[in-house]
N, C-alpha and C positions, 0 to 999 in steps of 0.2 A: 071449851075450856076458857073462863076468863082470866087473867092476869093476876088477881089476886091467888087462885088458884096455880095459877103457872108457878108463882115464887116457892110457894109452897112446893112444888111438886121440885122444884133445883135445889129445895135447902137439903142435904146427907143427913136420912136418918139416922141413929145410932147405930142398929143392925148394918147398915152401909158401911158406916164409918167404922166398927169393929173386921168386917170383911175384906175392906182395905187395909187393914192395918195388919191381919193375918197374910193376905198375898204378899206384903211388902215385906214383913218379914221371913216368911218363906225363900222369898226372892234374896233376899242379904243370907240365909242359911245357904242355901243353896250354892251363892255366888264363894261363898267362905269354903263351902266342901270345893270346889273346882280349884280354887287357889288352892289349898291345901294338897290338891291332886298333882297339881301343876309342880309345887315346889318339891314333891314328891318324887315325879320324875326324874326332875331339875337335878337333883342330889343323886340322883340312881346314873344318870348319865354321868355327874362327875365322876364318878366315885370306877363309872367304867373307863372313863380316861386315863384315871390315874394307872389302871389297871393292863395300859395299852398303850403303846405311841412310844416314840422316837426314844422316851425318855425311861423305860422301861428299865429297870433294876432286875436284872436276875445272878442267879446266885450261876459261879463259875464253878464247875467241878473238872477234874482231868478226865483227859479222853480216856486213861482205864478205868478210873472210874465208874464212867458212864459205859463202858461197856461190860464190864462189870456188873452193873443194874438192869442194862438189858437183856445180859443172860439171863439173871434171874429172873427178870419178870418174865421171858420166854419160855423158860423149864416151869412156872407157876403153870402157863397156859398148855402146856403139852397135859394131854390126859390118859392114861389108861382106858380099855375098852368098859374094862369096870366101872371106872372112874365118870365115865362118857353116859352109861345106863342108868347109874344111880343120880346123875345133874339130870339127865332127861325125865326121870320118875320126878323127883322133887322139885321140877320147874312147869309140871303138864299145869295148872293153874297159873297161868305168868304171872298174872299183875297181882295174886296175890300171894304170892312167892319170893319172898327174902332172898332164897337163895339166886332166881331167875335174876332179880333187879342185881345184885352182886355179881353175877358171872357174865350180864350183859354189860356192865360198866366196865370192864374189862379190854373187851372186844371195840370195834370201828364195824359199828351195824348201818345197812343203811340210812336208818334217820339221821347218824350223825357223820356221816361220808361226807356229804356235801359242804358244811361246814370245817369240815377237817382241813380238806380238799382246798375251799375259799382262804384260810388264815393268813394273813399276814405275818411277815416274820416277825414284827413287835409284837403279835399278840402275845400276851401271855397263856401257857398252852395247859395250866391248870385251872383256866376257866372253863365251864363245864359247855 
């Protein structure tokens, strides 16, 4: 290869210089979805702050009150054996069973024992 050759072969053809110009904008899309991801988070964590910590707002109710609501949600969960056959028929499909997701939201199942169990006393305890 002689030199005049050489020059030619460093000048960016136009197919080059269109393919750069593709990767580089990729590369600014790309970098704009990850920010977007980032401040995404960024907002989902505030927003669990607010939702938690020292400074937490909850509503006072009297202690009859609250026992009061715990009966009832207690006598909800008591069932007949009836009661007990007929959830068991209309839940054998779990995951696609309205009533299974409804009568398990209820309950302290496994999955969400350990969490229960972890809580801090700021957390707020209508977070799922």
């Amino acid at each position: 290869m002689n030199v005049e050759n050489a020059d030619e072969y460093m000048q960016p053809d136009s197919a080059n210089s269109d393919k750069t110009e593709k990767i580089q904008t990729s590369i600014q899309s790309k970098s704009k979805t990850s920010v977007s991801q980032e401040c995404s988070l960024q907002a989902e964590a505030r927003r669990a702050k607010m939702k938690t910590g020292p400074n937490l707002q909850m509503s006072e109710i009297g202690e009859k009150e609250l026992e009061d609501l715990k009966e009832k949600f207690m006598q909800k969960l008591n069932k007949t054996a009836d009661e007990i056959m007929s959830i068991s028929q209309l839940t054998l499909q779990q995951n696609n069973s309205a009533v299974w997701f409804e009568e398990r939201r209820k309950r302290i199942t496994a999955f969400s024992f350990g969490k229960v169990c972890k809580m801090k006393r700021t957390t707020n305890p209508k977070i799922p």
